[in-house]
N, C-alpha and C positions, 0 to 999 in steps of 0.2 A: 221133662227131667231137668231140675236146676244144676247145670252146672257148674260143677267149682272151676277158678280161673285164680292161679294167684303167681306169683313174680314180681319184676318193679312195674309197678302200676301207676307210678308217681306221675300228674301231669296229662292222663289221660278221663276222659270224660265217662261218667255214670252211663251214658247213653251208649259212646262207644264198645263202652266196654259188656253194655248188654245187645248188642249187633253181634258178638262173639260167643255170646252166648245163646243163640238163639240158634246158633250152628247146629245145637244138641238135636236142632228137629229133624233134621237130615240125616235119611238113613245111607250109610252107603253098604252098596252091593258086593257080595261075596268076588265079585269077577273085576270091580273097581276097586285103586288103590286107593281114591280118596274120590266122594260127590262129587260130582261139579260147581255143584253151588259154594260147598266148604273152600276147596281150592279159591275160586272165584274171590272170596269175598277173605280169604286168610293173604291170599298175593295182595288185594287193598288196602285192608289194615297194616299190613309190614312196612308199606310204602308209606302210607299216615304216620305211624307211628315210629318207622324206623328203629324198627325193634325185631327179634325174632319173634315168631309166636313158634309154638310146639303143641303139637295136640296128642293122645293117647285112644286110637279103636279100635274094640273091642272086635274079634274073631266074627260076631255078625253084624258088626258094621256099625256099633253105640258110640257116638262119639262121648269119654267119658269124663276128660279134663283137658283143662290149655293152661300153660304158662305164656306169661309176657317176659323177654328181658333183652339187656342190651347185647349190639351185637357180638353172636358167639359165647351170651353168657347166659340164658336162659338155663334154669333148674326146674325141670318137672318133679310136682307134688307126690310125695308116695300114693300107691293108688289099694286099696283095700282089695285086702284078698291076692297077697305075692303072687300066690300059686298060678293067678291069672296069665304071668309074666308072660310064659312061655304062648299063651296067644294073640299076645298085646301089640301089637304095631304103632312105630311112634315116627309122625310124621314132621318137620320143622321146617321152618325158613328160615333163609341165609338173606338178608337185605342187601349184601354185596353184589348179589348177583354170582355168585360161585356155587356151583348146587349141586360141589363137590362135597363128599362127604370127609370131617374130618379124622384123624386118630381118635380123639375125644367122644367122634360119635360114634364109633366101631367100638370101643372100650366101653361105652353104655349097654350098647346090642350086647355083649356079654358078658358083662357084671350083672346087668337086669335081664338076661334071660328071657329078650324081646324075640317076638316072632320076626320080626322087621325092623330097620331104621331107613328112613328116607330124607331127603337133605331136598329142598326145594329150591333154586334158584330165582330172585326175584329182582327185579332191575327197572324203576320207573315203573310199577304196576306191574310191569308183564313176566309171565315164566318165562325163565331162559333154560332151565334143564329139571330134570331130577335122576337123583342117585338111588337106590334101592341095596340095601345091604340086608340079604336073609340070614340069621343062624346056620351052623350047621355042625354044631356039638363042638368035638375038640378042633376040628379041622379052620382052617382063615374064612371068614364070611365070603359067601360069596356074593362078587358085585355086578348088580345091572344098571345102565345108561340108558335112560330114558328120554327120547325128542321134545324139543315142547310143543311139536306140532303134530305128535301122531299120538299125546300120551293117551288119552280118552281109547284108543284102541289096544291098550295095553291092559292084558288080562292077567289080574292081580294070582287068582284063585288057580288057575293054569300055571304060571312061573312058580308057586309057592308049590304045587305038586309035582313039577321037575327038577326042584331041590330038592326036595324028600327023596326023588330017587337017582338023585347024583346026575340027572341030564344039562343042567343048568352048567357054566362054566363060570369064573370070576373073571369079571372083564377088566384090565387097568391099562387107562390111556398110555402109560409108558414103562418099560421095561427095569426101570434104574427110579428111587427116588431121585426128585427134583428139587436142589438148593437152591433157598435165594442167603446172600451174605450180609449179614449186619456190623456195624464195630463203629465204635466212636474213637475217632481220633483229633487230636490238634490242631488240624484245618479241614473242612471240606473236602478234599481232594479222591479225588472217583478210582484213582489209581495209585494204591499206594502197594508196599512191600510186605504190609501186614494179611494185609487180605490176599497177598498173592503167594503166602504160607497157609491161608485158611484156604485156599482153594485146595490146593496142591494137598493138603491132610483131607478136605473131603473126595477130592480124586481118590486117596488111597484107602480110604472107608467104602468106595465103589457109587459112591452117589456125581448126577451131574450136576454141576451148577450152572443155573440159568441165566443169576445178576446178583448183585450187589447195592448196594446202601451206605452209605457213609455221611452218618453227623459232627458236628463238632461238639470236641468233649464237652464244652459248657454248657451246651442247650440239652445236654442228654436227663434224663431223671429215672430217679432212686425208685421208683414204683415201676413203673413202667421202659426202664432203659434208653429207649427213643422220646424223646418229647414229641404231642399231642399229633402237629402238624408233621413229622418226619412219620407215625406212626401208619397216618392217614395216607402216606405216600406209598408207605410199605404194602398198604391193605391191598393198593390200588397193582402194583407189582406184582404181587403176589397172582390176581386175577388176569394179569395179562400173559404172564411165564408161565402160569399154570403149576406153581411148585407148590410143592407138597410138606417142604419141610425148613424151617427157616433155622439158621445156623448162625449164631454170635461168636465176635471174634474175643471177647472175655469171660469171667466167671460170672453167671446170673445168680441172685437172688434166687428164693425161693419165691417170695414176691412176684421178682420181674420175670421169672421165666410160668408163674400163673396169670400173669398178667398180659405175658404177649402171647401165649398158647389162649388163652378169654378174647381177645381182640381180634386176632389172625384169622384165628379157628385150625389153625396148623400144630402140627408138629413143633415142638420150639427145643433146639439143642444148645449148648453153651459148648465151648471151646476144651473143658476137662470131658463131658460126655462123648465128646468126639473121639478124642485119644481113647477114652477106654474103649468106645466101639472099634476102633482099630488094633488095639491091644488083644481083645477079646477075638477078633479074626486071627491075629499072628501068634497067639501062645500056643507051643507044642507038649509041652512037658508038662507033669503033672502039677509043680511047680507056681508055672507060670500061669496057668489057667487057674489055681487058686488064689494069687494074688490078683490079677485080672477080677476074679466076681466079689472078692473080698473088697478092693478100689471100687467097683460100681456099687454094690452094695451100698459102702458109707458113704460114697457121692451122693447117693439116691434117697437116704435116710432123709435129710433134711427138709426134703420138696415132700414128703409125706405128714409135713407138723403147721399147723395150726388150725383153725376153725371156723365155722358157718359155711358161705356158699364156695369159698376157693376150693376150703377142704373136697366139700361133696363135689364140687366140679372137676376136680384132677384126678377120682378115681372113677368116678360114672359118666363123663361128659353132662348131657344134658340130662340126668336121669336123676333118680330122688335122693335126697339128702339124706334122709335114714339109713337106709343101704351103706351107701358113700362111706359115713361115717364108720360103720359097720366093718366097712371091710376096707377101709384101711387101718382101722384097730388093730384089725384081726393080720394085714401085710405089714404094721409097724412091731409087730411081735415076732410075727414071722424072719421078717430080715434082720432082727438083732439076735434071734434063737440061732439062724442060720451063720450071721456075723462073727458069733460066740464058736458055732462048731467049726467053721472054713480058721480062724485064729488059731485053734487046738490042729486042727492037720496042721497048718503050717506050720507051727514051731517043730512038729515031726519031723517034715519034711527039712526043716531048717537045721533040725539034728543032725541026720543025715548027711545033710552038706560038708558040717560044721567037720562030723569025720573026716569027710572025703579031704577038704581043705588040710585039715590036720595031716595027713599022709602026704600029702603031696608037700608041705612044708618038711616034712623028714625026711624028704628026696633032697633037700638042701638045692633043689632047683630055683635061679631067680625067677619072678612072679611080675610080669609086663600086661598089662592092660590096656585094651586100647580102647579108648574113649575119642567124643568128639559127638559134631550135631547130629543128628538125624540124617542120613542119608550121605555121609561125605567118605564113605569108601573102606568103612574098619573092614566089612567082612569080606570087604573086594583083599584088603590087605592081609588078613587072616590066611584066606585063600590062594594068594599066588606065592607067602612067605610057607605056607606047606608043600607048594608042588618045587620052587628053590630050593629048597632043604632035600628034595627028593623024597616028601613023604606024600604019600597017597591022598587027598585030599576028599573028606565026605559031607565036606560043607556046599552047598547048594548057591550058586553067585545070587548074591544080592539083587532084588528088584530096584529099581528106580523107582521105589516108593517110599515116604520117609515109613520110619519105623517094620522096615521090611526086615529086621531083625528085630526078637524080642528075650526069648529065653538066651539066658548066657551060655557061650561055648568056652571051653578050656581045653584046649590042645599039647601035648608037648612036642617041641620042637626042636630037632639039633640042627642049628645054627651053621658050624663049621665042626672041625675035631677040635675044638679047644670050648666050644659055648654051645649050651644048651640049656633049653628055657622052657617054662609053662605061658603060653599065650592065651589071654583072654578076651573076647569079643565082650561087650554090654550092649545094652540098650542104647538109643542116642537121644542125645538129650537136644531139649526145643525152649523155644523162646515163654516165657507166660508158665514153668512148670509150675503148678500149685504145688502148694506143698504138702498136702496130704496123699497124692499123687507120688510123691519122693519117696514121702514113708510109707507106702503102700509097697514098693522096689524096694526098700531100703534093703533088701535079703540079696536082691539080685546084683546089686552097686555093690556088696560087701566084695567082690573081685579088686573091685577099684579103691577101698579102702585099706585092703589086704598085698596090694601090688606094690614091688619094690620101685620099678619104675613106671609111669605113663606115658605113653602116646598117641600124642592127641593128632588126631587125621583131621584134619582141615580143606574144605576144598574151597581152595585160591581163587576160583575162578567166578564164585557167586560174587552175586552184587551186594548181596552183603555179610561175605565174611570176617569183616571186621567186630559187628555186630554179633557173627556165630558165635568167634573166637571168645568174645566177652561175655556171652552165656553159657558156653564152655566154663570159664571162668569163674563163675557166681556158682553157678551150680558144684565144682569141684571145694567152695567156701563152704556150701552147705554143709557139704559132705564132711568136712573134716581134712580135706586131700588137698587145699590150695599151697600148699610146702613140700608135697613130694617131686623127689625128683621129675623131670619132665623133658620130653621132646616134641619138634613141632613136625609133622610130615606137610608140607602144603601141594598138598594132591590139586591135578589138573592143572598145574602151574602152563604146561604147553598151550590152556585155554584162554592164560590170562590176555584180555585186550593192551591193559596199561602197564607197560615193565614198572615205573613210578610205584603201583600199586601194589607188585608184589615186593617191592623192595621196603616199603614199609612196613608189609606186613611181615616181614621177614626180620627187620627190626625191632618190632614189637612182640615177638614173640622166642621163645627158650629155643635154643640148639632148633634153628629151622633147615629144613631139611627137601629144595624143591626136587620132585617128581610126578610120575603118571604113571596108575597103576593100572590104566586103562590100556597104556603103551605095553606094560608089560617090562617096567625101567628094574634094573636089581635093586636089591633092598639091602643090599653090601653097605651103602653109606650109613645108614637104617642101624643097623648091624654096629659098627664101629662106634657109632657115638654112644648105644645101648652097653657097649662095652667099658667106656668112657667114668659113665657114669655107675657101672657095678663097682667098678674098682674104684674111683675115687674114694 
């Protein structure tokens, strides 16, 4: 049987490349996942050639195609006769030596409707592992770990019939995806304030981070993110921490982030994917869960557009380009049909609101907002300014996690016998907001565009609230709010190390106002200058 072999072929020899083919005479065994021979001499060639190879066999054992490509980029050839899919098992090498399998290659296993996908680790010639990923309809693949020292006793045809009847379990080395951090910044430096926001956001998405990465901005590139040699660093990282999912501290290209998910073989997130996946955990309301899939939605749109092998690659993994294209046709219709209908709820929902706010505007009650970064104590303040007032409080204390608040609350609150107010919590705002991200909230900020006065909660006591305060800042320019009235709470002030510091900060900023809401300080002072400022 001749068979076909096609991929980047560029650089490699007639003869080589019929040693690969010669594979086809090797049958392998119903109980074997792959010959001996096949294995044997596909570990050699990866190592030659430094390339993946990917092969396709058939339920009795035909070896019936192989792709060549570079690492983590290989595209296997459609294979005649779809229908075959579901008995098809495709086996690959990883030349890293990682023989983990990626998302890319679980997303082939079920876009192609493969019996199997299996990820071969190859290291100086020699197997270091393999992964086994079976189907199992709608349910998550399930995963097996394979020795390279006992694989030959691994019976293929036995594990594939205790998946069919649910005995098998999915094996994963660790409980929590595993981050590594990337971000270009202005000097080398291993330990900066940036990435120690990107950590602390992927803490709160539930992921561990293992390490980090940092180049300097000039050597970074526009294809690829990381330049060549930092990229090679990364690969190397990635095989040592064993992470599963790599996380940038900016916005990626559509490009760069097909570009480092092709190289990695990982997972690859940008910095607005993050927030929505934390977003998409913390929305309660019906609201808020519509703008949430509505922001990933259009984030998502763009990494779905252009063509030949990136396309086919980022909805099959390693699997054939016709499909690929197929069915991301067929998801870039989908998520604008969907785009289109989440739009139409919203503005319902946003009707809705638009009442609610009208009413509560003909209570002639003032309208205080409180804004501020991600994590600096609005809903801590929210909460102790209702149980002061002596109202019952059904707000739930805030996590120690940024964005531990997402759907807006509006309370009203009496104050003393002479003041009584509508208090509203927001969202909290972060360093790097895209801005399609803004306008994706814009519904849920309409509190903060709508509020007589703001109060911006500030905690004093970070290293860099200087920096908060001034993204505070920008972000309320967006908005349209950078001239409303305003006051400063500088929470944690009892933690600050440098008095120096908060006395500046307390100069640089409108009606500052030190406390701890941690302590449980009154919010009388709070109170008086809100007052201040209604009546002026």
């Amino acid at each position: 049987m001749d068979m076909d072999i096609s991929g980047d072929l560029s650089g490699i020899r007639d003869s080589q490349l019929q040693e690969l083919k010669n594979l086809s005479e090797f049958k392998t065994e119903r109980s074997e996942l792959i010959q001996p021979n096949i294995l044997e001499e596909l570990l050699r060639l990866t190592q030659l050639w430094n390339r993946e190879i990917a092969i396709y066999l058939s339920r009795p054992g035909i070896l019936l195609a192989a792709a060549v490509g570079r690492s983590a980029s290989v595209t296997l050839p459609p294979i005649k006769g779809r229908s075959l899919g579901k008995h098809l098992r495709c086996i690959h090498t990883h030349p890293n030596g990682d023989f983990r399998l990626s998302q890319l290659d679980l997303s082939a296993l079920t876009s192609l409707q493969l019996e199997s996908m299996s990820s071969v680790g190859v290291r100086d010639g020699k197997l270091t592992g393999i992964q086994i990923a079976y189907s199992s309809g709608e349910n998550d693949p399930f995963i097996l770990n394979i020795n390279s020292k006992n694989w030959q006793s691994f019976d293929y045809n036995e594990s594939l019939s205790n998946v069919s009847k649910g005995l098998t379990k999915t094996v994963t080395a660790h409980s929590k995806e595993r981050a590594f951090l990337i971000a270009l910044e202005d000097s080398d430096q291993e330990i900066n304030e940036d990435l120690l926001e990107l950590r602390e956001l992927a803490r709160s998405a539930g992921v561990d981070v293992v390490g980090q990465l940092v180049q300097n901005r000039r050597y970074g590139q526009s294809r690829s993110y990381l330049g060549s040699g930092k990229l090679e660093e990364l690969i190397h990282h990635l095989q040592e921490t064993e992470a599963n999912v790599v996380i940038c501290d900016d916005e990626l290209s559509p490009t760069q982030l097909r570009t480092l998910e092709m190289e990695t073989g990982v997972k690859v997130l940008d910095r607005t994917g993050l927030i929505l996946d934390i977003f998409a955990q913390r929305a309660q309301s019906r609201e808020g869960k519509l703008q949430v899939e509505l922001a990933q939605l259009k984030h998502l749109l763009p990494y779905l557009s252009g063509q030949g092998q990136a396309l086919s690659r980022l909805g099959a993994g390693v699997g054939s380009r016709g499909p690929g294209e197929t069915k991301l046709e067929l998801d870039r219709r989908r998520m604008r049909e969907r785009i289109t209908q989440l739009e139409k709820e919203l503005k319902l929902v946003l009707q809705h609101r638009d009442v609610q706010r009208r009413q509560r505007t003909r209570s002639g009650l003032p309208a205080i907002a409180l804004v501020g970064y991600t994590n600096a104590g609005k809903t801590t303040f929210m909460k102790i300014a209702m149980e002061q007032a002596g109202t019952r409080s059904d707000i739930p204390i805030g996590e120690n996690k940024l964005f531990a608040t997402l759907d807006p609350i509006v309370r009203r609150i009496r104050v003393n016998s002479t003041m009584e107010i509508l208090l509203s919590d927001t969202v909290g705002f972060i360093r790097k907001l895209p801005t399609q991200l803004l306008r994706a909230f814009l519904a849920t900020l309409e509190e903060v565009q709508q509020a007589d006065i703001l109060l911006h909660v500030l905690d004093a006591s970070h290293p860099q609230a200087f920096q908060h305060a001034e993204t505070v800042q920008q972000v309320l320019k967006q908005l349209g709010c950078a001239e409303k009235p305003m006051m400063t709470l500088l929470n944690k002030a009892d933690k600050v190390l440098v008095e120096e510091d908060l006395k500046q900060l307390a100069q640089s900023l409108p009606y500052p106002i030190e406390m701890s809401l941690i302590r449980g300080d009154s919010l009388k002072p709070v109170w008086k200058v809100c007052d201040s400022l209604l009546t002026y």
